[in-house]
FILOVO-718579 format. One line per 10 residues: their letters; for each residue x, y, z of N, C-alpha, C. Coordinates in steps of 0.1 Angstrom, whole numbers, plus 5000, padded with zeros to 4 digits. Example, Ala and Ser with C-alpha at 12.3 -4.5 7.8 and 13.67 -1.06 7.14 Angstrom:
// FILOVO-718579
as = 5132 4943 5078 5123 4955 5078 5132 4967 5078 | 5128 4978 5071 5137 4989 5071 5129 5000 5079
// end
This chain:
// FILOVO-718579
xxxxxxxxxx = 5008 4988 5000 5000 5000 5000 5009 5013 5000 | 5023 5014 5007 5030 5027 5011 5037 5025 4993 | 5037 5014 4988 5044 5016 4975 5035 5022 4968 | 5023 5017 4965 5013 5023 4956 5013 5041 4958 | 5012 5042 4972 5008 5057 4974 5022 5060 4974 | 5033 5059 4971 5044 5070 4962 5045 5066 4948 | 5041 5058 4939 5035 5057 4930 5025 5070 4926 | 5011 5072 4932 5006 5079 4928 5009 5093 4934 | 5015 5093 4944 5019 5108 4947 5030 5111 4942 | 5040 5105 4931 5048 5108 4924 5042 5118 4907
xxxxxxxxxx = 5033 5106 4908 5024 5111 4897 5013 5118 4896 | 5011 5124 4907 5003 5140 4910 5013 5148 4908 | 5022 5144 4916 5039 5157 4917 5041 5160 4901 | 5046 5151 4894 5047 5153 4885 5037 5160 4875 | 5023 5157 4876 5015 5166 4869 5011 5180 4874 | 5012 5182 4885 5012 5198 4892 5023 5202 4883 | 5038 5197 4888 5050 5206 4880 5049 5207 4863 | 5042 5198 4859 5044 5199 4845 5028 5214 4844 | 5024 5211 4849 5013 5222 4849 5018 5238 4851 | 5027 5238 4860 5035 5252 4867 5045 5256 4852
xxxxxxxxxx = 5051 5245 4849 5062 5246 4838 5051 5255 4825 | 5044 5249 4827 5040 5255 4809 5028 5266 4815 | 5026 5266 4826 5017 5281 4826 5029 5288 4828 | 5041 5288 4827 5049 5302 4831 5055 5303 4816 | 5052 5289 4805 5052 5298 4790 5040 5307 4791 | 5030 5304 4796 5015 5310 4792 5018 5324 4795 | 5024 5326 4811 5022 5337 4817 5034 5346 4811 | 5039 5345 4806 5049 5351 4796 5046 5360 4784 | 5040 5352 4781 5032 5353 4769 5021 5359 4766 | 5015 5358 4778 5002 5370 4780 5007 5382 4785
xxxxxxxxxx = 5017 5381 4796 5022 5391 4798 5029 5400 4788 | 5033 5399 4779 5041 5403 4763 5028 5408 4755 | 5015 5408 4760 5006 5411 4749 4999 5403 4739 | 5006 5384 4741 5000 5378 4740 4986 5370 4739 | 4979 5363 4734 4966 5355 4736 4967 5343 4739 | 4962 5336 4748 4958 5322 4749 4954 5313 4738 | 4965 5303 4735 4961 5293 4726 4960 5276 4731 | 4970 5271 4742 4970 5257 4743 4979 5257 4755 | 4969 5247 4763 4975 5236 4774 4969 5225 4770 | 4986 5216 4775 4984 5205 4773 4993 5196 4783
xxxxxxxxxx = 4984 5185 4791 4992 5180 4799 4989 5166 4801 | 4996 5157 4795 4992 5140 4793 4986 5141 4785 | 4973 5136 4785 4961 5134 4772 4952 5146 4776 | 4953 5154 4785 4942 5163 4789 4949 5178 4782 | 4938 5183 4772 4938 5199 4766 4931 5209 4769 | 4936 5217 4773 4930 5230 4770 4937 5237 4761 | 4920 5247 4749 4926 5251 4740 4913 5264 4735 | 4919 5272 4731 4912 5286 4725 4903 5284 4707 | 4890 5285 4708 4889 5284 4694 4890 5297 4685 | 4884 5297 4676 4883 5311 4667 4884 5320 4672
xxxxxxxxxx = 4868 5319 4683 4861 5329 4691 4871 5333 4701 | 4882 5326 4702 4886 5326 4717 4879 5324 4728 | 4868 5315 4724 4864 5304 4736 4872 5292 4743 | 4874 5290 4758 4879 5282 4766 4872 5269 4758 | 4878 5255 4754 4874 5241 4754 4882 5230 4757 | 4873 5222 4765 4886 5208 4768 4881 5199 4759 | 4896 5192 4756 4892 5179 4746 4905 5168 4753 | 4904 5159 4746 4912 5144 4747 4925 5149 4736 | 4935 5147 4740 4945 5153 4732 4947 5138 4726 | 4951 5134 4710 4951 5122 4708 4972 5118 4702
xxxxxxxxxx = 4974 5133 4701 4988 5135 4699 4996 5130 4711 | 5006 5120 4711 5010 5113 4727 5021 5120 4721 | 5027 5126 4711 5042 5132 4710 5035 5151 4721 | 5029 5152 4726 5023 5163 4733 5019 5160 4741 | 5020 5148 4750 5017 5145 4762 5026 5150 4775 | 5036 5153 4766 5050 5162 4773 5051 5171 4785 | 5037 5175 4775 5033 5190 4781 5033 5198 4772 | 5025 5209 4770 5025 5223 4759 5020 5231 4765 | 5025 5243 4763 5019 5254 4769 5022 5266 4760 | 5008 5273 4756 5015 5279 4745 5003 5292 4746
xxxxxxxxxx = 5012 5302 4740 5005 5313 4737 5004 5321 4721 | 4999 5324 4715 5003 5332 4697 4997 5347 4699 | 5008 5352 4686 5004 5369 4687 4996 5371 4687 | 4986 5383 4689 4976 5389 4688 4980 5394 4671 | 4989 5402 4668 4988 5405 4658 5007 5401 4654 | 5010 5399 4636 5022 5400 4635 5030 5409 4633 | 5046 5410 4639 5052 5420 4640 5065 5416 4645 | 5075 5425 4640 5090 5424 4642 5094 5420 4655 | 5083 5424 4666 5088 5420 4676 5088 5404 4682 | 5078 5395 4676 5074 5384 4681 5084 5378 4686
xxxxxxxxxx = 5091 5377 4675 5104 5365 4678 5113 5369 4689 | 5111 5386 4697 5117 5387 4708 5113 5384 4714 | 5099 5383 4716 5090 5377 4728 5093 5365 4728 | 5090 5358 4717 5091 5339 4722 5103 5339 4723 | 5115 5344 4725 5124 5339 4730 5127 5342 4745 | 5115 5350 4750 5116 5351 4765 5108 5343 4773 | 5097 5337 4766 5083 5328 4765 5092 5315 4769 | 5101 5311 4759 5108 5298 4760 5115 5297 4773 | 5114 5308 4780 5124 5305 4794 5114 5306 4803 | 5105 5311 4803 5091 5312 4811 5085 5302 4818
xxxxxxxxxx = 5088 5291 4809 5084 5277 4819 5096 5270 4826 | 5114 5271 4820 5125 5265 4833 5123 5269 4841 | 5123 5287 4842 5120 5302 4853 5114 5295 4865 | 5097 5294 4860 5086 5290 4867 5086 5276 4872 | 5093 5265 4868 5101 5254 4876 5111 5255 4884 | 5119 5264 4881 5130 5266 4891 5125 5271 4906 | 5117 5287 4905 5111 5290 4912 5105 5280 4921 | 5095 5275 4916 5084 5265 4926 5093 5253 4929 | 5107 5246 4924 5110 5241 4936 5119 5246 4942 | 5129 5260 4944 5132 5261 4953 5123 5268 4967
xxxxxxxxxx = 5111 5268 4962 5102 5273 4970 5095 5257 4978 | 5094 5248 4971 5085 5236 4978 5097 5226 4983 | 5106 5225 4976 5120 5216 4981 5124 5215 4996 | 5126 5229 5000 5130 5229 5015 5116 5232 5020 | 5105 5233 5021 5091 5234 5027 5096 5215 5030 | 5092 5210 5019 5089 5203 5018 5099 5190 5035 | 5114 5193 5031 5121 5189 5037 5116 5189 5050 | 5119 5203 5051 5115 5212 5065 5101 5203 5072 | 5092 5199 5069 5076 5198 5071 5079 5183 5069 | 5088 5169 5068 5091 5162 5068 5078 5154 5055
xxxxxxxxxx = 5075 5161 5045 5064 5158 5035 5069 5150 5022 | 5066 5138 5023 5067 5134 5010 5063 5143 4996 | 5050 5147 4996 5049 5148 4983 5051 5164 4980 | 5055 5171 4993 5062 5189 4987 5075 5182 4981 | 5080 5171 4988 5096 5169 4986 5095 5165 4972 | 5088 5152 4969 5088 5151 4955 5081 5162 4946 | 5074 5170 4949 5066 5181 4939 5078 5192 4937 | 5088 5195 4946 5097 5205 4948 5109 5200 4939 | 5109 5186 4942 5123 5182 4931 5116 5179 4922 | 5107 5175 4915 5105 5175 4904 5104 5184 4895
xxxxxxxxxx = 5098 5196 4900 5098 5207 4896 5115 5213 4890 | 5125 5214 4902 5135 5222 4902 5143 5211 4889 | 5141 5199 4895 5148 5187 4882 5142 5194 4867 | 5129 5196 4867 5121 5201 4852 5131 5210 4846 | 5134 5223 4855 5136 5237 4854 5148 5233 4847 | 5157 5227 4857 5169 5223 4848 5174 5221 4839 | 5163 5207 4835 5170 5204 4826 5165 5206 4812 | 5153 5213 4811 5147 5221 4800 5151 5236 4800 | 5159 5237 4810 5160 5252 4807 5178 5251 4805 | 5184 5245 4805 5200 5243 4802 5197 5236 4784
xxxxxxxxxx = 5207 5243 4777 5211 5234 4759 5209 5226 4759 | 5203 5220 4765 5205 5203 4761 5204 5194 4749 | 5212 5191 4738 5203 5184 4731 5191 5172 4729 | 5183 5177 4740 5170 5167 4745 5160 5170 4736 | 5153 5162 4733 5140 5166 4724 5123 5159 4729 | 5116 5168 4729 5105 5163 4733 5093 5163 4715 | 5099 5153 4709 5092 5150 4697 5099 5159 4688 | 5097 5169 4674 5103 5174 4668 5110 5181 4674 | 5109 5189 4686 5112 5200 4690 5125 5193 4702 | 5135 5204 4703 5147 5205 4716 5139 5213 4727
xxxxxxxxxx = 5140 5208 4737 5143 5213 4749 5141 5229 4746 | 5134 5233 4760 5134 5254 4756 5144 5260 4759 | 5155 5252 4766 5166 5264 4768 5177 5258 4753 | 5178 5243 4749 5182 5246 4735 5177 5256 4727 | 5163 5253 4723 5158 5262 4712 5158 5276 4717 | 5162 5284 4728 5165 5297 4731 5179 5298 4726 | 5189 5287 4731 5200 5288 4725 5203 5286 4709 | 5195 5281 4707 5196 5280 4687 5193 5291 4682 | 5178 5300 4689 5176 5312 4684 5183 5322 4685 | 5193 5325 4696 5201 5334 4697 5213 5334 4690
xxxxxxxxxx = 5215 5324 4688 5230 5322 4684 5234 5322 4667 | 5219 5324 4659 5216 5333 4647 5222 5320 4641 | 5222 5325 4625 5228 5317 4613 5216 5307 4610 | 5221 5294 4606 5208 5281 4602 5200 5275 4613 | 5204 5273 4626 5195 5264 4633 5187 5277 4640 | 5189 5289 4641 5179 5305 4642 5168 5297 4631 | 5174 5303 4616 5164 5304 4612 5150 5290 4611 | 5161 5276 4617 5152 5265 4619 5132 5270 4629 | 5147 5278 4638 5137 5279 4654 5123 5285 4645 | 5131 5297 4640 5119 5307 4638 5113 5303 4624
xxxxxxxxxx = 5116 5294 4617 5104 5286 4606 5099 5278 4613 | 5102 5268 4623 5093 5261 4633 5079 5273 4639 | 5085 5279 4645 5080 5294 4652 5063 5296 4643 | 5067 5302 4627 5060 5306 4623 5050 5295 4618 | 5057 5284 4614 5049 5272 4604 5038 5267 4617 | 5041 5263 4625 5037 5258 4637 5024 5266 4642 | 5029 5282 4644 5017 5289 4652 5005 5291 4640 | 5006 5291 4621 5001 5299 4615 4991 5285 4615 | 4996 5271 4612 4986 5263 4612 4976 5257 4623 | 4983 5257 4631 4974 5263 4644 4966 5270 4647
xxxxxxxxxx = 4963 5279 4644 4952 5294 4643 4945 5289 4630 | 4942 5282 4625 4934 5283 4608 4945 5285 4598 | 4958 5288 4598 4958 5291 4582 4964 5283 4575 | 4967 5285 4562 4968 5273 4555 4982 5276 4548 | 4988 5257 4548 5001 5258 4540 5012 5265 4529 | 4993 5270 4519 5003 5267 4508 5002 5290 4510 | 5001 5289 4521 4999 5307 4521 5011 5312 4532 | 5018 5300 4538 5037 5297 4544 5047 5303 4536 | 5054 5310 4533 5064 5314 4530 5069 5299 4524 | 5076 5298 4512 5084 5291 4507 5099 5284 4515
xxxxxxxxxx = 5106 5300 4516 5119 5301 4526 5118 5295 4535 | 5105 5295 4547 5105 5288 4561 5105 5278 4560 | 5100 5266 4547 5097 5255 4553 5111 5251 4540 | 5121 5256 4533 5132 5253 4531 5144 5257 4542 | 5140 5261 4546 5145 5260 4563 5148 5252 4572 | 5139 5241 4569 5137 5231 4576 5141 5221 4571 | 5139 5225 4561 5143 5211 4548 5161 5212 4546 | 5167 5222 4550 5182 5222 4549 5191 5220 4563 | 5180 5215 4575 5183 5214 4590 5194 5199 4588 | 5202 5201 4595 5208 5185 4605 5203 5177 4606
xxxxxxxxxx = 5192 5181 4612 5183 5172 4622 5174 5168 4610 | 5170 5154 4616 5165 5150 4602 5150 5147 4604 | 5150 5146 4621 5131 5149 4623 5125 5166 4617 | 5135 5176 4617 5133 5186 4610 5131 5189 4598 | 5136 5178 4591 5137 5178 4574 5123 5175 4571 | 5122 5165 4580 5111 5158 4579 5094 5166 4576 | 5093 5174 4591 5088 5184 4592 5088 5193 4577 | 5098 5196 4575 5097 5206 4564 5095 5199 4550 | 5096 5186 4542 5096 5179 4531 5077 5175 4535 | 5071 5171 4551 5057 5175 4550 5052 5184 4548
xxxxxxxxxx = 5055 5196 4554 5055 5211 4552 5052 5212 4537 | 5060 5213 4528 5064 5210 4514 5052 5207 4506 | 5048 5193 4518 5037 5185 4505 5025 5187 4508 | 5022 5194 4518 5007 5198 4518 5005 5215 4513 | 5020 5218 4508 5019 5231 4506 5015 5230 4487 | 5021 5222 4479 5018 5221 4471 5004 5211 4468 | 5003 5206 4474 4988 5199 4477 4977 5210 4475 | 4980 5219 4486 4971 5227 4485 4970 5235 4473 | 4980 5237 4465 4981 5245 4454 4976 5234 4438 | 4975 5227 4440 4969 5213 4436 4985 5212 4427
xxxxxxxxxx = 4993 5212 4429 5007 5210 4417 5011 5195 4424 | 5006 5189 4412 5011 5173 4415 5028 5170 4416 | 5031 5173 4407 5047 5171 4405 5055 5177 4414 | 5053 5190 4424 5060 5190 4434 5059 5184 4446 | 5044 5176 4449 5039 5170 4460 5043 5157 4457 | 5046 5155 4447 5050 5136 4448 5068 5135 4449 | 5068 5148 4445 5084 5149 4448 5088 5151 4465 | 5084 5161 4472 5079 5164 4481 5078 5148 4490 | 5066 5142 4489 5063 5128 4496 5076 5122 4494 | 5081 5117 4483 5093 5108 4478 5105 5113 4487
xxxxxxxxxx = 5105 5126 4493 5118 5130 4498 5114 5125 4514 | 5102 5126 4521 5095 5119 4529 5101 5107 4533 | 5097 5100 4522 5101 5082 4522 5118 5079 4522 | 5124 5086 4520 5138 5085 4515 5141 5083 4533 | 5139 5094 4537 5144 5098 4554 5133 5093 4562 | 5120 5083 4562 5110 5081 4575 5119 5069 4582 | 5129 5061 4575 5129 5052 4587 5140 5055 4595 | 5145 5068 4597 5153 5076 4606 5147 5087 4614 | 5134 5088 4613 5127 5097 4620 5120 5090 4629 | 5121 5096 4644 5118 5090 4652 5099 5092 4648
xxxxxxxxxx = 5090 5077 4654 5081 5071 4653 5067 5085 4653 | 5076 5091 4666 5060 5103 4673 5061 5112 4659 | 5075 5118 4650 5070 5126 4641 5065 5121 4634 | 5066 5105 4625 5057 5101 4613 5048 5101 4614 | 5041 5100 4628 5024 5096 4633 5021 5111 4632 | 5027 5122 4636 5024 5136 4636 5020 5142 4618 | 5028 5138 4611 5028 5142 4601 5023 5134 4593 | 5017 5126 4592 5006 5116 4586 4999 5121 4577 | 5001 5111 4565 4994 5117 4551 4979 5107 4546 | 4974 5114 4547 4962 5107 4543 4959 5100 4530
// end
């Protein structure tokens, strides 16, 4: 029975701090002038529609069980890309904070689950908010992808074609009205779950423009590189 209940009091800990982590992207982000677009924590979503109505749904994406927390401009503008690059530190920040605040409570008050909610938390902050080359599905870790953005040249312009391709389809809009450059961006990355991204990018972009011959070229570059992409992007990017 004392096993079970650190079992599940591990796994409350855990979902409070994954909760804390990505409202302190949220609260970043609104703070900046931002709007509310997406939480996501396990299989459970919250998300903003058109209207900017609050709705919960069953998140079916498990490459986003991670956790998401996410905010998009109100309007576009030169400044964005300064903001989300303050946004990306918003949720280590807000991990670090809450556990050096619950860590020693926790100690102090001889409490299992402050101790575990406090280090799990400060463990989060860490190690998402340090370069790490960790990846949670397409995407590094937020203090890599802070570090990629800052540090300018090709894996910048990766962040901020992810940045844009990401938020614009998200909000309603459609592929083939993406900038060309961003999702050749992607397509000229290292990283080959990125290529990946960007060679889908590609084929729904000419899809949408109904141009057969660049969409079967497009898919074919697809198939060349899927069995080196890890599993959660080919199920993300799924062609019908």
């Amino acid at each position: 029975m004392e096993f079970i209940n650190y079992i599940l009091t591990s796994i409350l800990s855990y979902f409070i701090a994954g909760v804390i982590h990505e409202l302190g992207h949220i609260f970043v982000g609104l703070a900046n002038g931002w709007k509310f677009w997406l939480l996501v924590i396990g299989p459970l979503g919250i998300k903003a529609d058109d209207n900017d109505k609050i709705k919960f749904y069953f998140e079916k994406n498990i490459a986003l069980w991670g956790g998401v927390g996410g905010t998009i401009p109100k309007t576009a503008n030169k400044n964005n890309i300064k903001i989300w690059s303050k946004v990306l530190l918003g949720g280590p920040l807000a991990s670090i904070i809450m556990g050096i605040i619950f860590l020693p409570i926790g100690v102090m008050m001889d409490n299992l689950f402050l101790i575990l909610l406090g280090a799990m938390a400060l463990g989060m902050g860490i190690v998402s908010g340090l370069p790490l080359p960790l990846k949670t599905g397409i995407l590094f870790v937020d203090g890599k992808r802070w570090y990629r953005l800052s540090h300018g040249g090709q894996e910048a312009d990766e962040e901020i074609a992810l940045f844009n391709i990401v938020e614009h389809i998200n909000t309603g809009g459609k592929y083939s009205s993406i900038k060309l450059s961003s999702i050749e961006a992607l397509i000229n990355s290292k990283e080959v779950g990125i290529q990946y991204y960007g060679y889908y990018s590609k084929y729904q972009y000419y899809k949408e423009l109904k141009e057969e011959v660049e969409m079967i070229e497009a898919f074919e570059k697809m198939e060349n590189i899927k069995s080196e992409v890890p599993k959660a992007i080919v199920v993300d990017c799924k062609i019908d």
